[in-house]
MARDREN-211930 format. One record per residue (C-alpha): residue number from 1; residue in three letters; x, z, y. Coordinates in nm, 3 decimals, decimal comma, padded with zeros to 5 digits, always signed. Example, Ala and Ser with C-alpha at 12.3 -4.5 7.8 and 13.67 -1.06 7.14 Angstrom:
// residues 2
<1; "ALA"; <+01,230; +00,780; -00,450>>;
<2; "SER"; <+01,367; +00,714; -00,106>>;
***
This chain:
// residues 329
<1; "UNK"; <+10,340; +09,248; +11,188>>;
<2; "UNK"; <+10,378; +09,332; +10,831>>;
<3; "UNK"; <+10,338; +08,971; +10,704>>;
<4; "UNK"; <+10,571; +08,871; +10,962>>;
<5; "UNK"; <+10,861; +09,066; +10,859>>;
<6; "UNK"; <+10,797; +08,962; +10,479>>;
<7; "UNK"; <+10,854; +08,608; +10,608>>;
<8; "UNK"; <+11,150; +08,698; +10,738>>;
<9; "UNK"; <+11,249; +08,929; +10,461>>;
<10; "UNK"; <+11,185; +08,635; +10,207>>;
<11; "UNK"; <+11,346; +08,364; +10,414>>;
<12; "UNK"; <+11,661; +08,549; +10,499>>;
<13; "UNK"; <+11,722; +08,571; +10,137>>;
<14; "UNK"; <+11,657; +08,250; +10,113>>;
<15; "UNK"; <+11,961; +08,183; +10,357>>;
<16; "UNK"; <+12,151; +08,405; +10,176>>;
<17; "UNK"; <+12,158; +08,731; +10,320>>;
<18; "UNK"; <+12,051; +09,066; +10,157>>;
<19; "UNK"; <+11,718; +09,154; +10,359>>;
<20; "UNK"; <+11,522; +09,445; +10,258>>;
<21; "UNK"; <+11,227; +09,655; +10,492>>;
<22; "UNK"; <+11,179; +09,994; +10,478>>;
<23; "UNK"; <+10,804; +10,124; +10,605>>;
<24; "UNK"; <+10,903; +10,358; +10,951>>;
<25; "UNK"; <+10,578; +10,608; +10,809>>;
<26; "UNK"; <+10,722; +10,951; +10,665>>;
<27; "UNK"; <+10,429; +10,885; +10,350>>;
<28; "UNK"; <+10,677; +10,577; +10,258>>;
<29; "UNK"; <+11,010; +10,744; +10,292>>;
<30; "UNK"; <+11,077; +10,678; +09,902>>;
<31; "UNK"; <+11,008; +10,346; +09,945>>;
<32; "UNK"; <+10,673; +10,194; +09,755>>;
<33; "UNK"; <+10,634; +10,138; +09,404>>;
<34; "UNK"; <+10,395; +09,852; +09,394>>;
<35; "UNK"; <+10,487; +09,463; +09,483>>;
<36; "UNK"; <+10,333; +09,304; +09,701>>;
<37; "UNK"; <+10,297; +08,904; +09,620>>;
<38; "UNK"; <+10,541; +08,962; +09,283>>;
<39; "UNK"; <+10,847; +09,000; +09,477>>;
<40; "UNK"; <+10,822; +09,234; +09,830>>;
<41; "UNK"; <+10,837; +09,578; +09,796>>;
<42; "UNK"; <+10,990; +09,801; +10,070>>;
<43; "UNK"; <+11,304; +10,013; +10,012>>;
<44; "UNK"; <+11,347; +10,385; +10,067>>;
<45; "UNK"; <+11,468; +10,522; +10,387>>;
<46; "UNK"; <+11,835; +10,600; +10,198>>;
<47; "UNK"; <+11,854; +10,248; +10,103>>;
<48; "UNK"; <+11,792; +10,156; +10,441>>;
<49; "UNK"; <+12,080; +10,351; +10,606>>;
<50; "UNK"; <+12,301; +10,142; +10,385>>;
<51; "UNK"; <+12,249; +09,840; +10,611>>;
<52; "UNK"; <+12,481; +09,702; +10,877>>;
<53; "UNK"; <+12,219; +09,611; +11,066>>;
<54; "UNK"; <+11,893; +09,762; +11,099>>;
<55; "UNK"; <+11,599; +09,589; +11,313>>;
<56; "UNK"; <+11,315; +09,772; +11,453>>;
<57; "UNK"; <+10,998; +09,597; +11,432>>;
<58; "UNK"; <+10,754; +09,882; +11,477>>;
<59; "UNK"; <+11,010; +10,193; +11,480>>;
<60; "UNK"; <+11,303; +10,326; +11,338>>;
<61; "UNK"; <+11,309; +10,683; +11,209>>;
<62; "UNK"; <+11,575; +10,901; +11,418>>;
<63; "UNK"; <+11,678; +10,955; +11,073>>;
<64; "UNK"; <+11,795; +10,625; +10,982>>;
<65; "UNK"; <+11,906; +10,499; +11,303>>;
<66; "UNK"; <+12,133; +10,853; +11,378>>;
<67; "UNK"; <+12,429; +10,688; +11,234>>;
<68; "UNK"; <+12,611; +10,529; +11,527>>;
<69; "UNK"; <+12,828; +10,339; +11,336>>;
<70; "UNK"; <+12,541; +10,126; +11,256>>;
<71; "UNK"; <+12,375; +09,812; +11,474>>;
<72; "UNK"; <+12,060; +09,755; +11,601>>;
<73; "UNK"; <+11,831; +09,457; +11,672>>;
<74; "UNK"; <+11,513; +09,520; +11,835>>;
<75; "UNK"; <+11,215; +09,251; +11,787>>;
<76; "UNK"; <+10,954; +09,346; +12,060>>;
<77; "UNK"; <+10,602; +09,233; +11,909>>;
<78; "UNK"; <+10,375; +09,359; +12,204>>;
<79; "UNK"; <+10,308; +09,181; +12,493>>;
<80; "UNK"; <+10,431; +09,331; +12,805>>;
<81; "UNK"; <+10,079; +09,292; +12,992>>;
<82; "UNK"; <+09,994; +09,524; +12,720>>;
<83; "UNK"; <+10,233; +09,757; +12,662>>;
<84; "UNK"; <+10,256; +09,823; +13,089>>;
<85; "UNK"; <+09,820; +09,855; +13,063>>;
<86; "UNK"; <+09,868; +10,128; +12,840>>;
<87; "UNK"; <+10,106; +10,324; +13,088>>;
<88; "UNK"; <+09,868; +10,254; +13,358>>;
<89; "UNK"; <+09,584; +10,371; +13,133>>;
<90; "UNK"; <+09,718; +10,665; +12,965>>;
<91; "UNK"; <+09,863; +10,774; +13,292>>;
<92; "UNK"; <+10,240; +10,758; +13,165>>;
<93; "UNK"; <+10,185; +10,945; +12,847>>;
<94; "UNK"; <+10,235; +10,668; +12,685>>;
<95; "UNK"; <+10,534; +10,467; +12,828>>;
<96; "UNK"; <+10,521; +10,155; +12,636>>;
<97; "UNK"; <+10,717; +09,918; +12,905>>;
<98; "UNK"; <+10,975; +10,165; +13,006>>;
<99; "UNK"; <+11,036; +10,189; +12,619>>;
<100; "UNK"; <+11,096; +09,836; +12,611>>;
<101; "UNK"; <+11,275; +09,844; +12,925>>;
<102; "UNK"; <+11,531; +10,138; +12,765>>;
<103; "UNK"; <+11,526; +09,924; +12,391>>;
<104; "UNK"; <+11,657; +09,649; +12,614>>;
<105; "UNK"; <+11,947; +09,828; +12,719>>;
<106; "UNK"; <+12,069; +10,063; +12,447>>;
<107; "UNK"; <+12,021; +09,825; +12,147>>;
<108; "UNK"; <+12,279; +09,560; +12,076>>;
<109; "UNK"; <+12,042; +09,276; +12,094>>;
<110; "UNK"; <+11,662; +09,237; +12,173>>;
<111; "UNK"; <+11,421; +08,941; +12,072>>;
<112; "UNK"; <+11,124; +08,815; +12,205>>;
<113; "UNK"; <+10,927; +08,542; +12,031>>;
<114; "UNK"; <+10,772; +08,395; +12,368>>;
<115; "UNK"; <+10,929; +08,198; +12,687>>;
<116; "UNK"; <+10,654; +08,425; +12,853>>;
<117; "UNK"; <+10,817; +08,759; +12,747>>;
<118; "UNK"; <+11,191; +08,624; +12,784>>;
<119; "UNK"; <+11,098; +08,546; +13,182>>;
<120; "UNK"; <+10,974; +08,886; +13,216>>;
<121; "UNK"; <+11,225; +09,056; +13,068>>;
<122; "UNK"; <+11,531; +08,856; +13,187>>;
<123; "UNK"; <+11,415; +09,062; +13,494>>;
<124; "UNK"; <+11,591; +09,318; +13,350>>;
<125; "UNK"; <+11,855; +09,245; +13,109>>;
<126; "UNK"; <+12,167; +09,409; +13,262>>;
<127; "UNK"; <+12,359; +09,355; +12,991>>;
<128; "UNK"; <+12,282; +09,017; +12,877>>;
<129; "UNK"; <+12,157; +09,072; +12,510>>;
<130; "UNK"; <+11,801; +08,928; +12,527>>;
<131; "UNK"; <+11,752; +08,641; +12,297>>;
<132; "UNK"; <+11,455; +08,404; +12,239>>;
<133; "UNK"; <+11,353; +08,333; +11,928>>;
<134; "UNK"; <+10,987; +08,109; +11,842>>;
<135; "UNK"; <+10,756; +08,270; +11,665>>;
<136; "UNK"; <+10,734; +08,126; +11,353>>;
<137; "UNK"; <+10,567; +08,185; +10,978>>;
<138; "UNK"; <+10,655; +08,139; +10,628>>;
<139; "UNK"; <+10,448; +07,718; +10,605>>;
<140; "UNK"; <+10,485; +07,735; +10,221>>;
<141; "UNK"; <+10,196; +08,034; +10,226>>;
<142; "UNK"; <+09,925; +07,824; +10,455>>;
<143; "UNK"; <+09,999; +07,492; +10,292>>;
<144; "UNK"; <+09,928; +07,623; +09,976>>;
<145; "UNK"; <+09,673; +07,414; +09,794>>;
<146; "UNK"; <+09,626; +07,675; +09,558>>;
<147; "UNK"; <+09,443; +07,901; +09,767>>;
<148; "UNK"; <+09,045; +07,873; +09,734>>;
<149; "UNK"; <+08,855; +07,743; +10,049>>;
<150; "UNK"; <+08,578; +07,949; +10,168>>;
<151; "UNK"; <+08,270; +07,712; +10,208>>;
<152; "UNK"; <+08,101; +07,762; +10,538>>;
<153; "UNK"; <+07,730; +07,632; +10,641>>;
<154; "UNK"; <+07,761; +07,500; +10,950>>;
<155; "UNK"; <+08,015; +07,293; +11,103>>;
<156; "UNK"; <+08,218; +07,294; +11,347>>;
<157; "UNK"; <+08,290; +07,633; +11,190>>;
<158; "UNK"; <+08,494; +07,846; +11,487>>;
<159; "UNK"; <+08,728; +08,128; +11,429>>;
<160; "UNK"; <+08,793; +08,403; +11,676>>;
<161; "UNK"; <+09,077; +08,652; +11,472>>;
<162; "UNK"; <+09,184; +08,825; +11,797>>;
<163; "UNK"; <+09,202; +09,226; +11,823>>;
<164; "UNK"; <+09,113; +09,351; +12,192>>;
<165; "UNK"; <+09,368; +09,400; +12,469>>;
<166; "UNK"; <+09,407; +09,371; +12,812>>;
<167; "UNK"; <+09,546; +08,976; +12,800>>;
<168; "UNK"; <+09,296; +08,896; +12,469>>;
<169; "UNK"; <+08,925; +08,987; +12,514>>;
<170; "UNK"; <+08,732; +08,800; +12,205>>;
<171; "UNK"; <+08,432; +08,839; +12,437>>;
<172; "UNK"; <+08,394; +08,488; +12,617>>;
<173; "UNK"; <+08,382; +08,326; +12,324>>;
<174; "UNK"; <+08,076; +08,490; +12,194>>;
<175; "UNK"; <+07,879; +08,443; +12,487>>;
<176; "UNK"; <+07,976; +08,048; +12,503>>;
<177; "UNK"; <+07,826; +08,021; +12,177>>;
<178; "UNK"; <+07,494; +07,949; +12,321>>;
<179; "UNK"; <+07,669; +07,653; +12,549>>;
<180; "UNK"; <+07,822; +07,554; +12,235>>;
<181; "UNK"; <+07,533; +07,505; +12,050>>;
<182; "UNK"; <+07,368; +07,314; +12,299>>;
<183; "UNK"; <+07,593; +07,077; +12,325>>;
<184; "UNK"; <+07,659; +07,097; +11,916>>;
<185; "UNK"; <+07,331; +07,207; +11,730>>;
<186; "UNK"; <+07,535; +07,329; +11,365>>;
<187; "UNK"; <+07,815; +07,496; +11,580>>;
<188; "UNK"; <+07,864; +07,851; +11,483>>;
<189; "UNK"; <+08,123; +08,125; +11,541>>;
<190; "UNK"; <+08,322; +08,319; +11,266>>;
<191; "UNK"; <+08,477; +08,682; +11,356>>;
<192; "UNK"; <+08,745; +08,758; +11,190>>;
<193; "UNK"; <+08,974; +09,106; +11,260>>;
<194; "UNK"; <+08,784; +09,291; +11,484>>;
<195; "UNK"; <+08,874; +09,645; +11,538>>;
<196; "UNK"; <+08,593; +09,892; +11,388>>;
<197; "UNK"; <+08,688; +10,178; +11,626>>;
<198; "UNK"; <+08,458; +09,926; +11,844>>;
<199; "UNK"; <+08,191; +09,898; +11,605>>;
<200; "UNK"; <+07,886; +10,049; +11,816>>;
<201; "UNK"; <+08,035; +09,812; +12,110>>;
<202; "UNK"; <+08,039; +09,427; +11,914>>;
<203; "UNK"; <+07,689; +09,607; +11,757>>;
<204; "UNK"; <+07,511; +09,667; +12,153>>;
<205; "UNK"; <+07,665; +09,231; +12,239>>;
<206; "UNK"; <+07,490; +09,102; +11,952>>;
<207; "UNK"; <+07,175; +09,294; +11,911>>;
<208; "UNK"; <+07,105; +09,401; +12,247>>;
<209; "UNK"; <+07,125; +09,000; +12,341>>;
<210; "UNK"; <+06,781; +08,877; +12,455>>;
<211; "UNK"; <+06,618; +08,704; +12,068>>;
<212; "UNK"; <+06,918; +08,852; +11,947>>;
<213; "UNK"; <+07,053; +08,475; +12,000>>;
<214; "UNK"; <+07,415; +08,561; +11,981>>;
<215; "UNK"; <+07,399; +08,738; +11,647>>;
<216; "UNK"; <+07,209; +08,390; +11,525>>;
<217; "UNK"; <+07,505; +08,128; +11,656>>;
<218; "UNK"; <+07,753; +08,350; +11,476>>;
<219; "UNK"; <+07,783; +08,245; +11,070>>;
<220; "UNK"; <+07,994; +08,582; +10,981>>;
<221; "UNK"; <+08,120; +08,894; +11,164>>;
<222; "UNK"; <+08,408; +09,084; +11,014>>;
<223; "UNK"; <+08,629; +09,350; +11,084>>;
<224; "UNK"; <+08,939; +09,390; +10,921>>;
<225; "UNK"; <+09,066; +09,160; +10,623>>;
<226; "UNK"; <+09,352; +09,129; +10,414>>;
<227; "UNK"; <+09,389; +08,750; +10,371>>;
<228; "UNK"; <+09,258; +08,497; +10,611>>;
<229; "UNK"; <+09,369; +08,178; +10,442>>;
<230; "UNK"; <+09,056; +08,105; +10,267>>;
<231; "UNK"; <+08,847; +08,146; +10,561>>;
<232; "UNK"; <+09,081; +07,943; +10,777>>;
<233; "UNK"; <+09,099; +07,660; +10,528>>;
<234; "UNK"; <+08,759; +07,626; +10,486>>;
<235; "UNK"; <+08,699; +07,632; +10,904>>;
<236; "UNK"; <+08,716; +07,336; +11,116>>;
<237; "UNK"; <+08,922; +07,525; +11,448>>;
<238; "UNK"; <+08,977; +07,855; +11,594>>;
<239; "UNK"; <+08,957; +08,005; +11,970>>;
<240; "UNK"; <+09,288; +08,159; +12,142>>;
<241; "UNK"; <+09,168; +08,411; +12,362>>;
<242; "UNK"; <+09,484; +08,494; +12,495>>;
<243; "UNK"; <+09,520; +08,478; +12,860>>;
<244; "UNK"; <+09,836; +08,364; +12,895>>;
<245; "UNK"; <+09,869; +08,099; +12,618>>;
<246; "UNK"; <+10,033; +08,304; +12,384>>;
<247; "UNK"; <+09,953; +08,162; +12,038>>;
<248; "UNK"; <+09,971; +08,479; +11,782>>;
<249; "UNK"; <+10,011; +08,407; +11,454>>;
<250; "UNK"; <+09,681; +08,330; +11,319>>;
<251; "UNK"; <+09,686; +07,995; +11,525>>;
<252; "UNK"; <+10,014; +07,903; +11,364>>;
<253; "UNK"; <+09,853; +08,003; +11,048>>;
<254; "UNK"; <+09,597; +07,740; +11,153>>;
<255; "UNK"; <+09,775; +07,492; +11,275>>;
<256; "UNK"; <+09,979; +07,470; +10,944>>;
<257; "UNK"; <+09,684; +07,379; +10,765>>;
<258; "UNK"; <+09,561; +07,050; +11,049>>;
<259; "UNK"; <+09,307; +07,318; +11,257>>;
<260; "UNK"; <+09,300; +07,242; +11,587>>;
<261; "UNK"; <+09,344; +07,507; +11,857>>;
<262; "UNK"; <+09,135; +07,564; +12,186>>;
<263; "UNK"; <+09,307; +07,775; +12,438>>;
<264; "UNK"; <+09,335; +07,912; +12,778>>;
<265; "UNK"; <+09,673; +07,783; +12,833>>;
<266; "UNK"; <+10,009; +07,651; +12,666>>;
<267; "UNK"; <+10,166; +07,315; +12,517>>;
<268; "UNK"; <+10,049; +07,318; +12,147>>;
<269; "UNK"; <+09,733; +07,196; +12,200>>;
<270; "UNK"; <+09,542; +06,935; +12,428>>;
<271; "UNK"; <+09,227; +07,125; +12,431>>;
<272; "UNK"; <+09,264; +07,407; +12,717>>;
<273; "UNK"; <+08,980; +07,567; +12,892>>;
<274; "UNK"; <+08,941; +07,759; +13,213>>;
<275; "UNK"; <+08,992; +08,141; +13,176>>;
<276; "UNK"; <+08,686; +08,309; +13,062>>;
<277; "UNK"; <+08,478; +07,989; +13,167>>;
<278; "UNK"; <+08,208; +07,939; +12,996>>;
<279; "UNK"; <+08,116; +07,569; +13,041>>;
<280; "UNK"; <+08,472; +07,509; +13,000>>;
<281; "UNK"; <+08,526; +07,636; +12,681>>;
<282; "UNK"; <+08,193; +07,488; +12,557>>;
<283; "UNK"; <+08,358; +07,172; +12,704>>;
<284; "UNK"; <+08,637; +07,178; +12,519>>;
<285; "UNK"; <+08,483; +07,249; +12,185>>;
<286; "UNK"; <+08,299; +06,958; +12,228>>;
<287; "UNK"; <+08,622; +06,767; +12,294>>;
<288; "UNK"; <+08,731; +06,921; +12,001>>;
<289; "UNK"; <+08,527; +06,824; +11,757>>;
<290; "UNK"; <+08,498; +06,487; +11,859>>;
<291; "UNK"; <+08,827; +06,376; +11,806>>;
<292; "UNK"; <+08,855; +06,577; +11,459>>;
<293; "UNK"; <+08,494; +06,387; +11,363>>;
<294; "UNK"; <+08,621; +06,036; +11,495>>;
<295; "UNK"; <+08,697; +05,748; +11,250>>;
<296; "UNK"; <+09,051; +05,773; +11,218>>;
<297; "UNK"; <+09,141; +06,037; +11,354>>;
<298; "UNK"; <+09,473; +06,221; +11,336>>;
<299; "UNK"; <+09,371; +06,575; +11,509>>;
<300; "UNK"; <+09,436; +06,691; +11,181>>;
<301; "UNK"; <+09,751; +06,548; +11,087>>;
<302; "UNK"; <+09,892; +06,562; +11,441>>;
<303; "UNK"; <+09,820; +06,955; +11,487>>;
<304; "UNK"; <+09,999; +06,972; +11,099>>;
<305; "UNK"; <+10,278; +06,818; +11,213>>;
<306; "UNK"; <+10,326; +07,033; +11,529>>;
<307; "UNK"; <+10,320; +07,319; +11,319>>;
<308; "UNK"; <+10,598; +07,248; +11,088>>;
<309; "UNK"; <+10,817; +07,121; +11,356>>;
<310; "UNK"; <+10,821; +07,446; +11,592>>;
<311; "UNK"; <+10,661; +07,693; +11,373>>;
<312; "UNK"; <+10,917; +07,657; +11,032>>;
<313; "UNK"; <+11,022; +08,061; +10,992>>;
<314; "UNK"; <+11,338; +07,876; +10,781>>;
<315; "UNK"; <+11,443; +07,743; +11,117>>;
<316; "UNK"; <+11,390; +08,053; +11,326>>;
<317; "UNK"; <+11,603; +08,249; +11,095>>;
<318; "UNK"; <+11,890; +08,055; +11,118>>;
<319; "UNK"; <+11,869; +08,157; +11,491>>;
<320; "UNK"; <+11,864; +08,530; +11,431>>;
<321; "UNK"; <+12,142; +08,490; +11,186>>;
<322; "UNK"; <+12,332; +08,367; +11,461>>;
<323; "UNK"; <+12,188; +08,683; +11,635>>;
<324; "UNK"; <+12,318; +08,885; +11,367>>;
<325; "UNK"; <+12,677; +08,754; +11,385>>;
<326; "UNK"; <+12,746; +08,783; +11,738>>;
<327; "UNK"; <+12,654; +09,165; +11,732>>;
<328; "UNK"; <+12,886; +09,210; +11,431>>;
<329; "UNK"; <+13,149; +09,030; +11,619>>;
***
């Protein structure tokens, strides 16, 4: 989330408009001292009550957002499968949908990123201010030549960078890797972003697998990491384990660079498996790596192209600008 709104912090000054973030954590209240990339640092929560509008990503302090004079834009990052699991699960401690059931209504305008979150929530938009705006990233930063290439050993080299939740389980990927490699002997998997509060839990799937075979079809297994790009320019594709065809952002990341895409559902990319199917997904990593290997092939190109046509953050912004104006009036 925090790269996402420095895209759109950098490209809405790009179009012109004075676009600052302010960090919702009391520790960051004075704003942070360091820059991040030369040019991003956040402002202080004082500087941030200055704004005419103020958009939640994550939260807004009571603090900043008690001036009703003010507007506010809500963009809702977590999937509602999600966020209504962890009602169910916490037995309504935690009521994630009903919060973005009650941002929907008391904000002036709310924006979802996915035609699968708008048809949910256009259940339940009394008051007609949901907006859809594609998800999108900054291109420039993953079609930078500048940035090194991490040199793997075996190819195809696979990236999984999913986190776990109820509608992404990086799971069925690891244990297709032995299909994989049967029908690809040099295929291997690459974890990337796994959460370490599961670290005795990815330890008991790998080493607890008969020849600890798993652990051998997987080149590296990492938790948590700052910057991706090398790793992702020096892979061949990555795995979308969400459900419901979601891409997140490290598949646009991907895709900006020519990697192909398998996943469970959606219109980005031709290679779609069966839910949590095994053989399929093996399938279609074959499939994969075909057409990327083939003489003349445009996989590459093709998925490059897709990227900057529906994932350019410069376009999406110009949509939330329009956003911006109608709740101004």
């Amino acid at each position: 989330m925090y790269e996402s709104v420095k895209d759109q912090v950098r490209h809405e000054r790009l179009a012109g408009i004075q676009s600052d973030m302010a960090e919702p954590d009391d520790k960051h209240k004075e704003g942070r001292a360091e820059t991040d990339d030369g040019w991003f640092s956040p402002i202080s929560w004082e500087e941030a009550k200055k704004a005419d509008i103020q958009v939640l990503h994550s939260w807004i302090p009571e603090e900043i957002k008690k001036d009703k004079t003010k507007k506010h834009i809500a963009v809702l990052h977590g999937p509602n499968e999600h966020m209504l699991w962890k009602e169910f699960t916490s037995n309504r401690t935690d009521e994630a949908f009903n919060l973005h059931l009650r941002i929907l209504w008391t904000y002036d305008a709310t924006i979802v990123h996915y035609d699968h979150e708008w048809d949910i929530l256009k259940l339940y938009d009394e008051k007609d201010r949901l907006h859809l705006v594609p998800n999108s990233i900054d291109l420039e930063r993953y079609q930078n030549d500048s940035v090194m290439v991490w040199k793997f050993w075996h190819h195809p080299a696979i990236l999984s960078c999913d986190t776990v939740r109820i509608e992404k389980l990086p799971a069925q990927i690891i244990w297709a890797m032995k299909k994989i490699n049967e029908r690809i002997p040099g295929a291997r998997l690459n974890l990337f972003s796994l959460p370490l509060e599961g670290i005795s839990t990815w330890r008991n799937m790998f080493c607890k697998a008969k020849g600890r075979t798993l652990e051998s079809l997987c080149e590296n297994i990492q938790f948590e990491i700052n910057d991706l790009r090398p790793f992702m320019r020096g892979a061949d594709m990555i795995f979308n384990n969400n459900m419901n065809g979601i891409y997140s952002r490290a598949q646009m990341e991907m895709m900006a660079m020519g990697k192909p895409v398998i996943a469970y559902n959606g219109k980005y990319t031709p290679y779609i498996a069966r839910i949590w199917d095994l053989d399929s997904i093996a399938e279609q990593v074959e499939r994969c790596w075909r057409d990327l290997t083939a003489e003349g092939s445009t996989v590459s190109a093709d998925t490059r192209a897709y990227a900057c046509e529906n994932f350019d953050r410069a376009k999406a912004v110009k949509l939330d600008i329009t956003i911006y104006e109608k709740v101004l009036g």
